[in-house]
C-alpha positions in Angstrom: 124.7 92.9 23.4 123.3 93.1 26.7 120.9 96.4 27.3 120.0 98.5 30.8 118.9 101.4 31.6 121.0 104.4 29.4 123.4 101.6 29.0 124.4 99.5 26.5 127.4 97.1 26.1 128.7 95.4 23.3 131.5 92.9 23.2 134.0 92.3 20.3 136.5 90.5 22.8 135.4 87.3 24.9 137.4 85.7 27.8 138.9 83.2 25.3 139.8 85.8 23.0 142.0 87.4 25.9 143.5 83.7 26.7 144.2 83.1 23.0 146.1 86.2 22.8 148.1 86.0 26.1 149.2 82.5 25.0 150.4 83.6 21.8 152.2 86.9 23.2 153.9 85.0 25.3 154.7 82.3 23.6 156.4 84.9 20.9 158.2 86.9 24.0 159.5 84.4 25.7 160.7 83.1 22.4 162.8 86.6 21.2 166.1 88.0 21.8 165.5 89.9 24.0 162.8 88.1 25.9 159.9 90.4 26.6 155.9 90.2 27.7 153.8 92.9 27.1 152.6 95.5 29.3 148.9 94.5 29.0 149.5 91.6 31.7 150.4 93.7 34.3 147.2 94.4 35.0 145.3 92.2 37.1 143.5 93.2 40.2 146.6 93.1 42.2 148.8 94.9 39.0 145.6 97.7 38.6 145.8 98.0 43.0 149.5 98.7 42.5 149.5 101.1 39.6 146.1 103.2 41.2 149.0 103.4 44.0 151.8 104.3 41.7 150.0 107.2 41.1 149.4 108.7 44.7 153.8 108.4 44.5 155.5 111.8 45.0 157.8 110.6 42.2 154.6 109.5 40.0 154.2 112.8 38.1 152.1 112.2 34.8 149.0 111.4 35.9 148.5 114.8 38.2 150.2 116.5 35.9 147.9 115.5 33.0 144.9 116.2 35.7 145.8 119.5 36.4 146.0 120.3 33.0 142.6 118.7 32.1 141.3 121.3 35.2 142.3 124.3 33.7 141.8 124.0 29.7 138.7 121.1 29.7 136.8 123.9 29.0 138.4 125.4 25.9 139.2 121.8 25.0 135.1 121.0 25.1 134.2 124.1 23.1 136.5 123.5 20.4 136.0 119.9 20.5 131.7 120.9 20.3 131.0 117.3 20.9 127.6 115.8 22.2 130.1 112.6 23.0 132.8 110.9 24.8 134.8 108.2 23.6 137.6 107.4 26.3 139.9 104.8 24.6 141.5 102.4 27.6 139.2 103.9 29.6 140.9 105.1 32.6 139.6 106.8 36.1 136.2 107.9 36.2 137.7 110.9 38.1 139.4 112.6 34.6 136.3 111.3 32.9 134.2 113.9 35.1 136.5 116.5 34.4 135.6 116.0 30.4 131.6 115.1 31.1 131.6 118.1 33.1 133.4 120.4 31.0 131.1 119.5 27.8 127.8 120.0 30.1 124.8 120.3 29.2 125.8 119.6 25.3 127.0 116.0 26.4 124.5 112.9 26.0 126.8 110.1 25.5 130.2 108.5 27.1 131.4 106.1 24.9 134.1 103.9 27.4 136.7 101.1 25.4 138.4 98.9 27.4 139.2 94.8 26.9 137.2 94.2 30.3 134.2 94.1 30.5 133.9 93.7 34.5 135.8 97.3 34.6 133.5 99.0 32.3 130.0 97.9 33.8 131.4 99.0 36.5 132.5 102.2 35.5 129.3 102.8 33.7 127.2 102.2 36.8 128.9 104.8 38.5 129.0 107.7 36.0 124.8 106.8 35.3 124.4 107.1 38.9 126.2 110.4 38.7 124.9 112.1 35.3 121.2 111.0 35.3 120.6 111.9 31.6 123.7 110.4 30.6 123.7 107.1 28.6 126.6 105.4 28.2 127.2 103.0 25.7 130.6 100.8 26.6 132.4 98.6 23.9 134.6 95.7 25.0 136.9 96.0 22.6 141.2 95.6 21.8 142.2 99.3 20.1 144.4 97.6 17.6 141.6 96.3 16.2 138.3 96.8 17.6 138.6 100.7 16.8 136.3 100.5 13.8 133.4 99.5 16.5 133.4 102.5 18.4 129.7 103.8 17.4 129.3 106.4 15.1 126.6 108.4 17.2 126.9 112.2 17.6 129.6 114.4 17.7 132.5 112.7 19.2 135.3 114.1 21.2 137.8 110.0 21.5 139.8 110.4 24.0 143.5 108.7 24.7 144.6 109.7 28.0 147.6 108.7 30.6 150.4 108.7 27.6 149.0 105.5 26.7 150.4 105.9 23.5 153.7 106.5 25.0 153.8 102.2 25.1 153.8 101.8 21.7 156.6 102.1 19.4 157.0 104.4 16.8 155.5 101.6 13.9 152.6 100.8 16.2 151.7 104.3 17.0 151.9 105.5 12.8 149.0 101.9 13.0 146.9 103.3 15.7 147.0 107.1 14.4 146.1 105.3 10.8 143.3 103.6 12.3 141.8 106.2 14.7 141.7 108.3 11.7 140.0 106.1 9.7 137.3 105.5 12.0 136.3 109.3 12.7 134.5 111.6 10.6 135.4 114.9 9.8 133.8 116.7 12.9 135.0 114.5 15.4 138.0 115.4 17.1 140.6 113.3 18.8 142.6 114.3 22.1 145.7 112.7 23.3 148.1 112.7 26.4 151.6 112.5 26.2 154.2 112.8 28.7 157.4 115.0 27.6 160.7 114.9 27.4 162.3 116.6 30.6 165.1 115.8 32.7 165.8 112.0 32.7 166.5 111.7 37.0 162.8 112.8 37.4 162.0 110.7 34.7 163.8 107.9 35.8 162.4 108.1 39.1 158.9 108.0 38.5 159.7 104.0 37.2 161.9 103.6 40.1 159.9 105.0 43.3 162.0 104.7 46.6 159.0 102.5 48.3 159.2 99.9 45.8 156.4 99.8 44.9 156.7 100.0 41.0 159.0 96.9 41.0 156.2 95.6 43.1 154.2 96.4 40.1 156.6 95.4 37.4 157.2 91.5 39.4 153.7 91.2 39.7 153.6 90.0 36.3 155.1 87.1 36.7 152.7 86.1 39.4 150.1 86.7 36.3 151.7 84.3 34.1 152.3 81.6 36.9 148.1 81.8 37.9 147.0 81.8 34.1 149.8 79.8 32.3 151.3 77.7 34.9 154.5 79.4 35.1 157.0 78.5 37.6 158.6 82.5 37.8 160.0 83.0 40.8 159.1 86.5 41.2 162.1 87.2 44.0 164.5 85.9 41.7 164.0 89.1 39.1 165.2 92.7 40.6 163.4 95.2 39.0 165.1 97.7 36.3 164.0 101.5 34.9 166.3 102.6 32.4 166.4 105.6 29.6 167.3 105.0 26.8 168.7 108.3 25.2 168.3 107.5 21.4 164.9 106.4 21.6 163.6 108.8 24.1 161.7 106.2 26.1 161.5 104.3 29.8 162.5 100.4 29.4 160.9 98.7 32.5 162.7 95.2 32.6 163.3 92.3 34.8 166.7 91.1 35.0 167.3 87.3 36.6 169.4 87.2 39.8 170.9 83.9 38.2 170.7 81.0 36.4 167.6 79.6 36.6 164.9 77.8 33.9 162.0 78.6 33.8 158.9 76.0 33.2 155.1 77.7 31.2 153.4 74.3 31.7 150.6 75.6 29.3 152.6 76.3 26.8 154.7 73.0 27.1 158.0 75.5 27.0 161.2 76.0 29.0 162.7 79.2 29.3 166.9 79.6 30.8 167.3 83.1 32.3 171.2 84.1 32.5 172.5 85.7 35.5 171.9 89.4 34.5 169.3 88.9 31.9 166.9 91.4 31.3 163.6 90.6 30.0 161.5 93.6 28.9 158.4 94.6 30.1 157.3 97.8 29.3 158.4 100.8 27.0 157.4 104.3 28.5 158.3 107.2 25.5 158.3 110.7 26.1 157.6 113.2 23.5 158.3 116.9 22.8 155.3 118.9 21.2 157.1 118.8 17.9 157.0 114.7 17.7 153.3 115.0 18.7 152.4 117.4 16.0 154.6 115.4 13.6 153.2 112.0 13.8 150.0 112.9 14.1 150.3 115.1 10.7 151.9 111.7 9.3 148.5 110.0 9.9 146.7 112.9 8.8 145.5 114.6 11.8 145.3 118.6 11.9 146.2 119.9 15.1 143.7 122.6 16.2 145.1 123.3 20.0 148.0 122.0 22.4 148.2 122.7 26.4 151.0 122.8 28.7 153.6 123.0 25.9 155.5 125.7 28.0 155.3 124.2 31.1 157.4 121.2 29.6 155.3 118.8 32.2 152.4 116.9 30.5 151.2 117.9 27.1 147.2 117.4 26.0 146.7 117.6 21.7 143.4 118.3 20.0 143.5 117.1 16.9 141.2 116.8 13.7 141.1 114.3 10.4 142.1 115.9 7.1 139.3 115.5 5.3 
């Protein structure tokens, strides 16, 4: 635990632990039919450059839809919520962070930020003390399937999941993180979530599939992540890029499909991977939800819900929610 001024940081998840974990995802993805890699490795300091630009896209919708939202109702969110503290779960962009701080002023004291680096969040934390000088801000470094029952138990807690984060889960793994979340909150904490929703699948479509490129600049660039930290021998050119829906389980499928046949060589892993001509590998899930599903699951895990916003507009949908106790 290292300690500065307002700020402390504790660490449940150490540069090896990260390495550990990324050799045995991939190990296991590479390995399955269909071959996949997690979403988690596309974000390096070239994948978070890209993404930060996917989101200035005209096509990008969620996350100013999710900010407008977060302008109008932060308010009535923060005085239902009446917490004395932040939790922001994959802490995100300071900029909807200050929405929230702001919106739960002067009752806030504390921003609790979770993220797995720990470079990101000291630097997150230096800018929000320098902004809110009473503010202290106590980060955790920390995997949410299964660091959640770290977060500290200080105050009145509003946790925060934002950016339909939870939309890259699948149905089991979100029922685990609801499960867990619950668990680790008391009975007047509250929890709020983003979700994108369900809406006409072109626009949808397109938000994966900008006309710039730049998402299947995004989407290749892990490949240039597992070449650097595994000694892979991808070939990043040799993979188009592919956003598909699929219908029946509501939900984005970002994939790489090879441009032939080619093998592929992880040199850390001592493994050999053959690509067909026109096989996909999957790289990210993207659901969408309608405001039933959201109230659904989370009443599954045993989560009350006490408020939803922009249900009508059929955009971006923000849930407060509150453990059955």
């Amino acid at each position: 635990m290292a300690r500065q001024t307002h700020l402390t940081v504790d660490v449940h998840v150490t540069p090896e632990d990260l390495r550990a974990a990324m050799v045995r995802d991939v190990r296991q993805g590479l390995g399955a039919d269909p071959k996949s890699v997690p979403p988690v490795y596309f974000y390096d300091e070239e994948g978070s450059r890209l993404f930060e630009a996917i989101t200035e896209l005209p096509e990008y919708y969620p996350t100013r839809a999710e900010r407008a939202l977060l302008e109008r109702h932060a308010p009535a969110i923060a005085e239902l919520a009446g917490a004395d503290t932040l939790v922001e779960l994959g802490a995100g962009a300071c900029s909807k962070t200050r929405v929230l701080l702001d919106a739960m002023a002067p009752d806030v004291v504390r921003y609790v930020p979770f993220d797995v680096s720990d470079d990101f969040l000291r630097a997150s934390a230096a800018e929000l003390l320098a902004a809110y000088d009473s503010l202290e801000v106590h980060a955790v470094v920390g995997d949410f399937h299964h660091h959640l029952d770290q977060i500290p138990d200080e105050g009145h807690r509003l946790v925060a999941f934002l950016g339909s984060t939870i939309g890259n889960s699948t149905p089991e793994q979100r029922r685990r993180f609801y499960f867990d979340v619950n668990c680790s909150l008391g009975g007047d904490d509250r929890l709020l979530l983003g979700t994108d929703l369900v809406k006409d699948t072109t626009r949808i479509v397109a938000a994966y599939d900008d006309a710039a490129g730049v998402t299947a600049a995004f989407n290749r660039n892990v490949l240039r992540v597992l070449n650097r930290e595994l000694g892979a021998t991808f070939d990043p050119d040799a993979f188009e890029h592919v956003a598909a829906w699929n219908a029946e389980e509501e939900w984005i499928e970002m994939r790489l499909r090879s441009v032939s046949d080619q093998t592929v060589a992880v040199d850390d892993l001592d493994l050999t991977v053959d690509f067909g001509a026109g096989e996909e590998m999957l790289t990210e899930i993207s659901a969408k939800f309608t405001p039933e599903r959201v109230e659904k699951e989370l009443a599954e895990a045993d989560f009350i819900v006490e408020g939803m916003w922009g249900a009508d507009d059929g955009e971006f949908l923000l849930t407060l929610a509150r453990p059955y106790c």
